[in-house]
N, C-alpha and C positions, 0 to 999 in steps of 0.2 A: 746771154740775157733773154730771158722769156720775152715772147712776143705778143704784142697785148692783145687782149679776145676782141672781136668787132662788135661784144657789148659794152667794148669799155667806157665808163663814164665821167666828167668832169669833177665826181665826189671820187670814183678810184685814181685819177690823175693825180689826186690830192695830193694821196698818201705814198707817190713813188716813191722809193727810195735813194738817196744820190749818195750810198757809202760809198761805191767805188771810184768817186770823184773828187774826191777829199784833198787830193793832190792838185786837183787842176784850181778847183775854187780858193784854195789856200792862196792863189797868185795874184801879191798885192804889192802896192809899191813900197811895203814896208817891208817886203822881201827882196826886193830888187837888186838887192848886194850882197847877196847870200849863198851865189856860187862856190858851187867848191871850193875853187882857184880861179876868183875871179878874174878877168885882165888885165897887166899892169899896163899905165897909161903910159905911153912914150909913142916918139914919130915913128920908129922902128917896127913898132907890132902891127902887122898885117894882119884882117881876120882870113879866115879860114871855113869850113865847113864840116857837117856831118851828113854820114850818110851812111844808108845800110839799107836792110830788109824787114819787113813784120810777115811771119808766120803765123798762120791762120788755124788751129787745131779743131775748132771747133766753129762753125758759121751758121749764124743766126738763122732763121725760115723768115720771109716777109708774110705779116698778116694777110689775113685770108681776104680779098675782097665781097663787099656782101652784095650778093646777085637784086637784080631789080626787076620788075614786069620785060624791062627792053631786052632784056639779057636770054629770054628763054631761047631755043634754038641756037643762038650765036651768042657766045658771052661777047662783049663789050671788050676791045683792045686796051693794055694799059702798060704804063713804063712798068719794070719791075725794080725798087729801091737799091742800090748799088750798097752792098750791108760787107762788101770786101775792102772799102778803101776805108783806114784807118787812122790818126791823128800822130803825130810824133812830135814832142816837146819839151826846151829846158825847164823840169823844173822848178828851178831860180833863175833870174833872168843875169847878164853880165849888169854890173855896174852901169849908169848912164843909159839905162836902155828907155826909160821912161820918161826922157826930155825931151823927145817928137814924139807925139803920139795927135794924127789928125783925120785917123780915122778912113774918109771916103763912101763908097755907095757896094753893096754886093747883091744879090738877085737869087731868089730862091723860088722858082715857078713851082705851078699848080699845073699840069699835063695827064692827061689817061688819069686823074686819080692818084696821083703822086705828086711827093713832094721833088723838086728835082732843083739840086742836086738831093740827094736823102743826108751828106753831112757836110757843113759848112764850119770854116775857123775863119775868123777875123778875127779883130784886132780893137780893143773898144773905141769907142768913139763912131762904130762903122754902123750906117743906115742900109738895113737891108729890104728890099724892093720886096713883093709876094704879089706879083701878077697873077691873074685868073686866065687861062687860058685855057678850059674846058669852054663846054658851052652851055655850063651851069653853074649854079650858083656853089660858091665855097664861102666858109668860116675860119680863117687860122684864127688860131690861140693857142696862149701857153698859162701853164700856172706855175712856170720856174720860179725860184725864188731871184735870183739872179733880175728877170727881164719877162716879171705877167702882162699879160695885155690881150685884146679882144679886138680884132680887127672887124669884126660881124660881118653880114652875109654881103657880099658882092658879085655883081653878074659877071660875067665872061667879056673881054675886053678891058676890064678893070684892072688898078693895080692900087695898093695899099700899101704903107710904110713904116718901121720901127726902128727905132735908134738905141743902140746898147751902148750902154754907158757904165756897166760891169763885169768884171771877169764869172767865167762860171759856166756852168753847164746849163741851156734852154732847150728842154722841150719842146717840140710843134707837133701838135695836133689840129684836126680838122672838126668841129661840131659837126657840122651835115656826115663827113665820110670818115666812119670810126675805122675802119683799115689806114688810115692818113697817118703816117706821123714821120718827124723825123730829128735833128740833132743839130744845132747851132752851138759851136764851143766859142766862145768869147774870151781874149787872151790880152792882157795888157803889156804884155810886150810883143816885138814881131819874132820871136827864135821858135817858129812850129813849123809843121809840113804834114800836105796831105797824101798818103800812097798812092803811088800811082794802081793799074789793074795789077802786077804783077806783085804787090806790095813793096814795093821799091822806094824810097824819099830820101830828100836828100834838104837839109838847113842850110842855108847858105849868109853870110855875112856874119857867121859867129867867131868875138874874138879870142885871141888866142887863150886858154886855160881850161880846167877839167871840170867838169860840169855834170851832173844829176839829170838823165833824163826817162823819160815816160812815154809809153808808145797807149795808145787809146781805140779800144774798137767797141760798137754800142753798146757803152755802159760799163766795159769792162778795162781796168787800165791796170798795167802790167807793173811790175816790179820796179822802181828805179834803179839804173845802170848809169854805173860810169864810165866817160869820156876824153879824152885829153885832147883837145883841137890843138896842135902845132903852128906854131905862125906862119900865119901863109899856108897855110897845108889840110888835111883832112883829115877823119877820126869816122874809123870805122867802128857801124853798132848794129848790132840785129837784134832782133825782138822774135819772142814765141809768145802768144797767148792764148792761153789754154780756156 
C-alpha cells in the first residue's frame, strides 16, 4: 500500500479507498452464523484454536518525517511504526459469538511522533485512550467511515477518548504531523490475532468447525483460506501476502 506524502491533506484523506477491506467491514451480526461449518452445540465440543504464520513479500516504507528549524544538525529521535505485524481473522464469526460483547478500554499513544502501537484490533464496544506524550501539541482524527471524529489539538500530558461502536477499518491521522498515521481494526466478534515480530498468531478459543479466514497487513487483506478447528485441537494456516 502506498504510503501517504507528508502533504497529505484531510480533503486527500477523504477519498482513500477501503476496496481491500470489504471483507473485514462486511462483519456484522447478520453474518454471525455464517461459518462454513459452524459449531454444533453439545457439552462434548471443546473449542480449539488457530494458528500459523503471515509472510511478508512485500513491506511497506514508513512516511517520511518532515524536518523542523530544531531538527537541523541533529534530526529529532522517533519510534519508527512497526508496519510487520499483521491482523488474522474469521471471516464469519461461529454461531453465538455476539451474545457478550462488552467491550473495555485499549491505548494507542502519541511518542517520537508516532502513533504506538501503529495497528490496533479490538472488539467494538472498546474505548480507546490517545495520550499525548510528546511535549507538544497533537491532533488525532479520522474520517473513517466506520468511527470520524476530531479529538483537536491537546498538550502533552493529555489524554483524549473514543468509543467504537462499529466493525470496520479507521484510519488515524494526525492534523499538526502529516507523517502520523495509523490503523484501528474494529471487529465484532473476538475470533482475531495480532502477529507477533516473527509473523507468528495464533486464535485461540475457537469452536470446533471449518471456517473462512483472512490474514490483513496495511490495507492489504489476503485471499480467504480455509480451516477445520478439531475439538479440542488446532488447525494449522499460514498466509503469504504479496
Amino acid at each position: 500500500m502506498a504510503v501517504l506524502s507528508p502533504l497529505v491533506s484531510r480533503t486527500a484523506v477523504c477519498v482513500l479507498t477501503f476496496a481491500p477491506f470489504v471483507a473485514l467491514l462486511s462483519l456484522s451480526p447478520a453474518r454471525s452464523a455464517s461459518a462454513l461449518s459452524p459449531a454444533r452445540s453439545g457439552a462434548a465440543a471443546r473449542p480449539g484454536a488457530i494458528r500459523g504464520r503471515v509472510e511478508l513479500r512485500r513491506v511497506a516504507t514508513a512516511a517520511q518525517r518532515r524536518p523542523t528549524v530544531g531538527d537541523l544538525g541533529t534530526p529529532a529521535a522517533r519510534d519508527l511504526p512497526d508496519l510487520l505485524r499483521s491482523v488474522v481473522y474469521l471471516e464469519s464469526a461461529p454461531r453465538g459469538a455476539f451474545e457478550t460483547s462488552e467491550g473495555g478500554h485499549a491505548v494507542m499513544d502519541q511518542r517520537n511522533e508516532t502513533f504506538v502501537p501503529h495497528v490496533l484490533a479490538i472488539t467494538t464496544g472498546t474505548t480507546v485512550d490517545f495520550p499525548n506524550s510528546d511535549k507538544f501539541y497533537h491532533n488525532v482524527f479520522s474520517l473513517s467511515k466506520p468511527r470520524p471524529f476530531d479529538l483537536g489539538r491537546y498538550a502533552a500530558g493529555h489524554t483524549r477518548d473514543i468509543r467504537f461502536d462499529r466493525p470496520g477499518i479507521v484510519r488515524v491521522f494526525c492534523e499538526i504531523h502529516s507523517h502520523m498515521n495509523a490503523f484501528i481494526l474494529v471487529f465484532s466478534h473476538p475470533f482475531f490475532a495480532l502477529t507477533d515480530g516473527g509473523g507468528r498468531y495464533q486464535i485461540e478459543n475457537v469452536p470446533p468447525g471449518t471456517y473462512g479466514v483472512i490474514a490483513w497487513n496495511e490495507g492489504t487483506a489476503s485471499d480467504t483460506k480455509s480451516v477445520t478447528v478439531p475439538d479440542g485441537g488446532t488447525g494449522e494456516l499460514d498466509f503469504t501476502i504479496r
